[in-house]
PQR file with spaces between the fields and no chain letter, atoms N, CA, C, O and H, PARSE charges and radii, in Angstrom:
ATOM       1  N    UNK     1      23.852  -13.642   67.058 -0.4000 1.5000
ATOM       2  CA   UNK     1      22.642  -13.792   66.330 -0.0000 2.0000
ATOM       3  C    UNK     1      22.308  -15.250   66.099  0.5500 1.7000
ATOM       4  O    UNK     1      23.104  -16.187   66.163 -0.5500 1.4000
ATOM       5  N    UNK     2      21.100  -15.301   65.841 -0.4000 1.5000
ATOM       6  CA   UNK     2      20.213  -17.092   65.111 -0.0000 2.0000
ATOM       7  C    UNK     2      20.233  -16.757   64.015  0.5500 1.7000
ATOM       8  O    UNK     2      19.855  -15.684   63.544 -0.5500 1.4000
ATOM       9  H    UNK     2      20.454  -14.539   65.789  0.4000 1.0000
ATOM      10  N    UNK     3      20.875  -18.041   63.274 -0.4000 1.5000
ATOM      11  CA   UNK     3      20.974  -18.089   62.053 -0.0000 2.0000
ATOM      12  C    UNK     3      20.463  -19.577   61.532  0.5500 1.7000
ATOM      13  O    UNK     3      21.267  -20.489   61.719 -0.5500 1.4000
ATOM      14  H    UNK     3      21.182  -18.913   63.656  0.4000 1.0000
ATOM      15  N    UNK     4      19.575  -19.813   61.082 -0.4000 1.5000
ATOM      16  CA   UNK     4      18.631  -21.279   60.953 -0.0000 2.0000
ATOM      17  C    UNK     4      19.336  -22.100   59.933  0.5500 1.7000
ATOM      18  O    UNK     4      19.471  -21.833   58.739 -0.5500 1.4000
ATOM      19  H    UNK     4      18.921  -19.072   60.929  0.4000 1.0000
ATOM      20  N    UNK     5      19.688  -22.951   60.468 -0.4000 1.5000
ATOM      21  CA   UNK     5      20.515  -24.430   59.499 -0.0000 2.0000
ATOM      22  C    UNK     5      22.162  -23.673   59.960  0.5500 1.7000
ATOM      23  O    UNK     5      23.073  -24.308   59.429 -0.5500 1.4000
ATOM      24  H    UNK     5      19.578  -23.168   61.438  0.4000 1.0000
ATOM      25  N    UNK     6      22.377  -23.160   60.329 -0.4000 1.5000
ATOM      26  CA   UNK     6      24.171  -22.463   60.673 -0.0000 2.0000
ATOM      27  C    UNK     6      24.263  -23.448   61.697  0.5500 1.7000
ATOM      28  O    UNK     6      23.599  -23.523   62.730 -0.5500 1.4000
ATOM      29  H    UNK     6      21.637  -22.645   60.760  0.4000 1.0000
ATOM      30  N    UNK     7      25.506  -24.473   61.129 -0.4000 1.5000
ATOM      31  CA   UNK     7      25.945  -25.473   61.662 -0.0000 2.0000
ATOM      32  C    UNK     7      27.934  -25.198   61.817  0.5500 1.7000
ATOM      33  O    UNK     7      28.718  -25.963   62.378 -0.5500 1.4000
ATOM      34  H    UNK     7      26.046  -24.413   60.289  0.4000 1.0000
ATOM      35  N    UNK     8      28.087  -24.587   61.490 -0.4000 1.5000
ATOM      36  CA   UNK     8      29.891  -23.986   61.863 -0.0000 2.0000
ATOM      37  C    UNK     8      30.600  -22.841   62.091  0.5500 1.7000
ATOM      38  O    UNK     8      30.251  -22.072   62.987 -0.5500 1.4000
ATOM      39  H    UNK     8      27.449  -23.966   61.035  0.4000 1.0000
ATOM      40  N    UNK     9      31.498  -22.636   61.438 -0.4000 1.5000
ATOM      41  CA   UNK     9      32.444  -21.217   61.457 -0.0000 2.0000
ATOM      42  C    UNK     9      32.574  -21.075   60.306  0.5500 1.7000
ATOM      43  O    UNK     9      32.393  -22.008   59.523 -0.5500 1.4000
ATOM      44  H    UNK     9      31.782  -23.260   60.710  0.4000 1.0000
ATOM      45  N    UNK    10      32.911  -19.904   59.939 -0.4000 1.5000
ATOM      46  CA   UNK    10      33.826  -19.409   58.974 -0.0000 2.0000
ATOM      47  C    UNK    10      34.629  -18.173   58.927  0.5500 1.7000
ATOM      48  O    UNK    10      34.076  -17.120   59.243 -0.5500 1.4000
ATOM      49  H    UNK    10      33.058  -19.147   60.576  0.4000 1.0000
ATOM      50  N    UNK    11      35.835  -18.176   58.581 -0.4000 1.5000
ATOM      51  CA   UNK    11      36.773  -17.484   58.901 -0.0000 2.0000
ATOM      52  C    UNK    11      37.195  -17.167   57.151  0.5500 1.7000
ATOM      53  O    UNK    11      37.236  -17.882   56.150 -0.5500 1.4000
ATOM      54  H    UNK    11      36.284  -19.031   58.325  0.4000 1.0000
ATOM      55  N    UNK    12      37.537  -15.327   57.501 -0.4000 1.5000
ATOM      56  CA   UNK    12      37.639  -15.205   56.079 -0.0000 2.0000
ATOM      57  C    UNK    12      39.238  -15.102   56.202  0.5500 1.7000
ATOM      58  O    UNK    12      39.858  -15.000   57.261 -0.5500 1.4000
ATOM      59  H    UNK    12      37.503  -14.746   58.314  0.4000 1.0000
ATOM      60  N    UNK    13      39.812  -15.151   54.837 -0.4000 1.5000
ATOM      61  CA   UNK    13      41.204  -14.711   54.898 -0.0000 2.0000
ATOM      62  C    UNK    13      41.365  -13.811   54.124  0.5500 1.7000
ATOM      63  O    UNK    13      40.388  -13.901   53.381 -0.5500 1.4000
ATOM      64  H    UNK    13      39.308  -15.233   53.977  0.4000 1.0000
ATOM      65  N    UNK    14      42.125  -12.755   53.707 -0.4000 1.5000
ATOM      66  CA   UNK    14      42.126  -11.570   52.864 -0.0000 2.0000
ATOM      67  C    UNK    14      42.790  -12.325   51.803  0.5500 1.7000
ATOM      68  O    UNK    14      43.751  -13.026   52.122 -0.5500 1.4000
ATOM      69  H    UNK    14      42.919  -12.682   54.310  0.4000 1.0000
ATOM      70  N    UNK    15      42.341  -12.270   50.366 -0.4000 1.5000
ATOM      71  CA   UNK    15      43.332  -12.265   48.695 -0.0000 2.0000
ATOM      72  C    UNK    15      44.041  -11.928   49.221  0.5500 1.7000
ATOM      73  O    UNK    15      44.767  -12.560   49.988 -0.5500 1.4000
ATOM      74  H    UNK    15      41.561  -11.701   50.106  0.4000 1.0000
ATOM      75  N    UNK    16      44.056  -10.495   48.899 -0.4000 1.5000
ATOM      76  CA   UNK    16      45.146   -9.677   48.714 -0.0000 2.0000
ATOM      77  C    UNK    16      45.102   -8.600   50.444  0.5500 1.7000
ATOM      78  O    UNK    16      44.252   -8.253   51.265 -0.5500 1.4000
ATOM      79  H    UNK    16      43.466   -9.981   48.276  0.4000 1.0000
ATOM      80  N    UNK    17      47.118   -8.385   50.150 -0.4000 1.5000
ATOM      81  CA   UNK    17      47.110   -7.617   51.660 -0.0000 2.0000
ATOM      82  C    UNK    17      46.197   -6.149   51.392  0.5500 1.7000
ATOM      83  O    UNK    17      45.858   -5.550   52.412 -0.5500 1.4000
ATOM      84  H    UNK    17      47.808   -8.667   49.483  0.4000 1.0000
ATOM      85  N    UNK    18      45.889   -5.698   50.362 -0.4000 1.5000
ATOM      86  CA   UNK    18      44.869   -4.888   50.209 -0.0000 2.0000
ATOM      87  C    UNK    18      43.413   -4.516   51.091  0.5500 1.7000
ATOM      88  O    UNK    18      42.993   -3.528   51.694 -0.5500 1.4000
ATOM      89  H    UNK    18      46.165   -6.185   49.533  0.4000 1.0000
ATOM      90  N    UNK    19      42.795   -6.220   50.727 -0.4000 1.5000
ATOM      91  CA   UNK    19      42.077   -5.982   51.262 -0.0000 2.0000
ATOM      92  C    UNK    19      41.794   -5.924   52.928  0.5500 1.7000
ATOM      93  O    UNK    19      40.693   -5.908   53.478 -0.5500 1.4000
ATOM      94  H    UNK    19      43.136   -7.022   50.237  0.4000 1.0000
ATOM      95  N    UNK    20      43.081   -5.899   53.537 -0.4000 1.5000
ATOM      96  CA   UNK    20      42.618   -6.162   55.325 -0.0000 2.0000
ATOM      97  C    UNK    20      42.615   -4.643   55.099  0.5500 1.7000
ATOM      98  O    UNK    20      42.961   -3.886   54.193 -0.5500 1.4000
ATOM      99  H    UNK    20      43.975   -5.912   53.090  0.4000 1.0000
ATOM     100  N    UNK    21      41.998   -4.515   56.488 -0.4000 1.5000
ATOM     101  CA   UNK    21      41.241   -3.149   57.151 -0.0000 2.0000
ATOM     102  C    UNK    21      41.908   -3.012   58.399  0.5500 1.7000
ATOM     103  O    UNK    21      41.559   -3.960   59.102 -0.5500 1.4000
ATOM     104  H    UNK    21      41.717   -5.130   57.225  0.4000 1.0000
ATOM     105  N    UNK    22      42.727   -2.252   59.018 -0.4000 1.5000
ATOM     106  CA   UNK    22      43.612   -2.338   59.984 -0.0000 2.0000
ATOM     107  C    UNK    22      42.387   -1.952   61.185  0.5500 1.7000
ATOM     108  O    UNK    22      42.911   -1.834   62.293 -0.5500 1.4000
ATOM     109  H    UNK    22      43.010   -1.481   58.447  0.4000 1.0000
ATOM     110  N    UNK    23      40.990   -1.748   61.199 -0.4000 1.5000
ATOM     111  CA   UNK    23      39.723   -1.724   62.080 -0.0000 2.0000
ATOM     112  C    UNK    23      39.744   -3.169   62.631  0.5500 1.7000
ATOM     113  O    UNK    23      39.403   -3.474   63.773 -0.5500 1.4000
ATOM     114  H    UNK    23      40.564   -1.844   60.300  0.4000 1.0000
ATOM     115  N    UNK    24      40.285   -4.211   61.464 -0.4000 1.5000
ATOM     116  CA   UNK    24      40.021   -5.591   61.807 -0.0000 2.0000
ATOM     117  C    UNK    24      40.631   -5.770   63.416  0.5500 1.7000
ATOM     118  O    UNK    24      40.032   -6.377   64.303 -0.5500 1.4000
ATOM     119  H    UNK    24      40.562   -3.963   60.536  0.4000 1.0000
ATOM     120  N    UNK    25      41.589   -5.284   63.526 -0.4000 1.5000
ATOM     121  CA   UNK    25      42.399   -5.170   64.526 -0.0000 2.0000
ATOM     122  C    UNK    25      41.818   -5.123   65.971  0.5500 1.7000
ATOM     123  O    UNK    25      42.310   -5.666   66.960 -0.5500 1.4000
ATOM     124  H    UNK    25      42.076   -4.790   62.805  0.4000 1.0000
ATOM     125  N    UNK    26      40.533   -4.277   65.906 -0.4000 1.5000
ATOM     126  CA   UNK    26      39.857   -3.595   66.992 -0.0000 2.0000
ATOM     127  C    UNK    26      38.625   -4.525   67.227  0.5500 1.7000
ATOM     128  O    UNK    26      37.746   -4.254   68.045 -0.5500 1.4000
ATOM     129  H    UNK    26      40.133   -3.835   65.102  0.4000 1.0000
ATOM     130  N    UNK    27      38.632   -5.675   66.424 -0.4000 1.5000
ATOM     131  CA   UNK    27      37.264   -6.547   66.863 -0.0000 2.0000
ATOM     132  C    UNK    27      37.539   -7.387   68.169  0.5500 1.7000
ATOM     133  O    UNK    27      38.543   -7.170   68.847 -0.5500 1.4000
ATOM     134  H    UNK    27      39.346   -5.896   65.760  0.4000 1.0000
ATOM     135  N    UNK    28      36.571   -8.399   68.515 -0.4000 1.5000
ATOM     136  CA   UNK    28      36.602   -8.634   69.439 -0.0000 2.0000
ATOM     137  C    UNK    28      37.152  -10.118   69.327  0.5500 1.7000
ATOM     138  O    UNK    28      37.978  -10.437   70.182 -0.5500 1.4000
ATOM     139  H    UNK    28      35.755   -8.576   67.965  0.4000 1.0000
ATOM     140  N    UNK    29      36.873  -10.856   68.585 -0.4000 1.5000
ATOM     141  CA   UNK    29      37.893  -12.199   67.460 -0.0000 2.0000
ATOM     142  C    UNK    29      39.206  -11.424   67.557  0.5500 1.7000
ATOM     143  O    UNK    29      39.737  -11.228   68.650 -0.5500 1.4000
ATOM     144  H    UNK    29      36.202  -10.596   67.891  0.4000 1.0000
ATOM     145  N    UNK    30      39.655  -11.046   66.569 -0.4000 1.5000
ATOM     146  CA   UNK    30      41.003  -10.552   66.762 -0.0000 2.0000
ATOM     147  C    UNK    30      41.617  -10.398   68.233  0.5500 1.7000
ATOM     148  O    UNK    30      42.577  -11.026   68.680 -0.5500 1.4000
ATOM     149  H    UNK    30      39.224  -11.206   65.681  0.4000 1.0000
ATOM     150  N    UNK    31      40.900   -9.483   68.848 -0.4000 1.5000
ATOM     151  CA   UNK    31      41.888   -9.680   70.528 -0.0000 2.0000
ATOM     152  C    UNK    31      41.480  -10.895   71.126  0.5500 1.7000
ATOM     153  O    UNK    31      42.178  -11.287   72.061 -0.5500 1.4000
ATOM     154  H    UNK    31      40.121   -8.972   68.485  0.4000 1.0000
ATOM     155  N    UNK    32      40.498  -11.582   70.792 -0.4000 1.5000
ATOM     156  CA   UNK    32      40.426  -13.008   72.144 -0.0000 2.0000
ATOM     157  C    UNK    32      40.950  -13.760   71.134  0.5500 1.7000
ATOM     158  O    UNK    32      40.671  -14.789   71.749 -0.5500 1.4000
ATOM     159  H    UNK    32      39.931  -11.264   70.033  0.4000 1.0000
ATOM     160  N    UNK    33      41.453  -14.171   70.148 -0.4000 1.5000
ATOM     161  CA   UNK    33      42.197  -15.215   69.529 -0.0000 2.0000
ATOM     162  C    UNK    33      43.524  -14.683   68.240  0.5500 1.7000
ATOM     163  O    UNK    33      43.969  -15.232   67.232 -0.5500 1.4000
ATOM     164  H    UNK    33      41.679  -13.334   69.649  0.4000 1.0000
ATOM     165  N    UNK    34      43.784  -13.459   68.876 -0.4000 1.5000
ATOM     166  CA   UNK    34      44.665  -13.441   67.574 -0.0000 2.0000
ATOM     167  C    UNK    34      45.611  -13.515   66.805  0.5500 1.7000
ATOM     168  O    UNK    34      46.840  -13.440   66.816 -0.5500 1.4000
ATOM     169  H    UNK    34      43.423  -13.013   69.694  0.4000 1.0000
ATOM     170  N    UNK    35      44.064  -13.826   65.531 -0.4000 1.5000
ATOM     171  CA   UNK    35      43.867  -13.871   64.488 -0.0000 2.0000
ATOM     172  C    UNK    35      44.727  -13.394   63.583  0.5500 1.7000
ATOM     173  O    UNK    35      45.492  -13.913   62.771 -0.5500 1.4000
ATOM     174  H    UNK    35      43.066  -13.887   65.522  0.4000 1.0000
ATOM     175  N    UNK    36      44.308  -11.766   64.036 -0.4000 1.5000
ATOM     176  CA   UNK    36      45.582  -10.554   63.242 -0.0000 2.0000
ATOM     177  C    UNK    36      46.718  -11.146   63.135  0.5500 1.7000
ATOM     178  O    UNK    36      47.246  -11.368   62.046 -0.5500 1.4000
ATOM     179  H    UNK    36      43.686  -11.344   64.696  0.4000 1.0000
ATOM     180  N    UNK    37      47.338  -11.541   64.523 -0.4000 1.5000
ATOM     181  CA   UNK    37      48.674  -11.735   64.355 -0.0000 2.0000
ATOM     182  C    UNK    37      49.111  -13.153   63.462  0.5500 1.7000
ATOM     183  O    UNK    37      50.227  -13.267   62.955 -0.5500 1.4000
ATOM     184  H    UNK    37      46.910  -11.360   65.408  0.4000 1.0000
ATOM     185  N    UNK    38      48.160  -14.091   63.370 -0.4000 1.5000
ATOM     186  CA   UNK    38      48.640  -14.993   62.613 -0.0000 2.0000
ATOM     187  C    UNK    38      48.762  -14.471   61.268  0.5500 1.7000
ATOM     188  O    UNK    38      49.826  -14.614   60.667 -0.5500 1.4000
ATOM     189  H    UNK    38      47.253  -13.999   63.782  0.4000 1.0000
ATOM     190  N    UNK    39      47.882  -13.945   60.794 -0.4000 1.5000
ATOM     191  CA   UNK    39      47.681  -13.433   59.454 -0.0000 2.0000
ATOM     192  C    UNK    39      48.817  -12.910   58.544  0.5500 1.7000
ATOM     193  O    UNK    39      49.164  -13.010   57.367 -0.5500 1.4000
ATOM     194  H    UNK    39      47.017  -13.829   61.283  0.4000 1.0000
ATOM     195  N    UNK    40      49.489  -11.894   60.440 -0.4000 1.5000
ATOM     196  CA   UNK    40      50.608  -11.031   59.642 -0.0000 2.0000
ATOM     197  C    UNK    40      52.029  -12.261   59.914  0.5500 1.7000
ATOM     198  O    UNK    40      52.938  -12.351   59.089 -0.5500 1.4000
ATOM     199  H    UNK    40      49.208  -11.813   61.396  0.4000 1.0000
ATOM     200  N    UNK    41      51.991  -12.912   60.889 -0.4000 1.5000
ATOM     201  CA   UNK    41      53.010  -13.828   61.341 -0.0000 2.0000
ATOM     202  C    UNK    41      53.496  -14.913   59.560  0.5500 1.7000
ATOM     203  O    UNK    41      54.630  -15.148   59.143 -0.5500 1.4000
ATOM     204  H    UNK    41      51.253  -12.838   61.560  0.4000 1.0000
ATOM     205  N    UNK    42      52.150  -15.326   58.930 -0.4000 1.5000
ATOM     206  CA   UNK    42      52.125  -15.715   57.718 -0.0000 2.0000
ATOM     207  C    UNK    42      52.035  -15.435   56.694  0.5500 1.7000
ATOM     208  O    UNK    42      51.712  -16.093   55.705 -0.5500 1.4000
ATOM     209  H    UNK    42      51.228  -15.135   59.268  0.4000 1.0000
ATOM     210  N    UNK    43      52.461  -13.882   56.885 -0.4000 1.5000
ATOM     211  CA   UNK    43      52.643  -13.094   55.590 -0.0000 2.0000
ATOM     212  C    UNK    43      51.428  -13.173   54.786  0.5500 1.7000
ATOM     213  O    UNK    43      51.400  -13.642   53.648 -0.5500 1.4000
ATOM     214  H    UNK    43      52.724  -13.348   57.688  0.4000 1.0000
ATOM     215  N    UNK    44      50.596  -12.780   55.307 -0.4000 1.5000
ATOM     216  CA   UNK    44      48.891  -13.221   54.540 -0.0000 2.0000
ATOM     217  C    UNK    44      48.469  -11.685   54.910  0.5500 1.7000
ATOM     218  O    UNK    44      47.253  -11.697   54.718 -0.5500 1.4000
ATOM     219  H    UNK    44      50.618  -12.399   56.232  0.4000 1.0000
ATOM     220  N    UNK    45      48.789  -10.509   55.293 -0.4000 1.5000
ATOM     221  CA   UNK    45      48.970   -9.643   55.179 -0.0000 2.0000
ATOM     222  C    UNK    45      49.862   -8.289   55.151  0.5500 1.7000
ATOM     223  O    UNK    45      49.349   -7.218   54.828 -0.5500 1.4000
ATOM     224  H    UNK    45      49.777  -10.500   55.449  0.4000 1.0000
């Protein structure tokens, strides 16, 4: 999508291991860079 004045990234990280969604898994970020696995590699979920 165009998003007008969107000049970067942003990447969320979950609070709590609560809030991840194991769907996250199935995006398309997650398999071309993942993400997931750092998350869980750093105990951030």
């Amino acid at each position: 999508g165009h998003h007008v004045d969107a000049h970067g990234l942003s990447i969320w990280i979950p609070y709590r291991s609560t809030e991840y969604r194991d769907s996250y898994e199935t995006t398309r970020f997650a398999q071309d860079t993942s993400w997931d696995e750092f998350l869980q590699a750093a105990n951030l979920i």
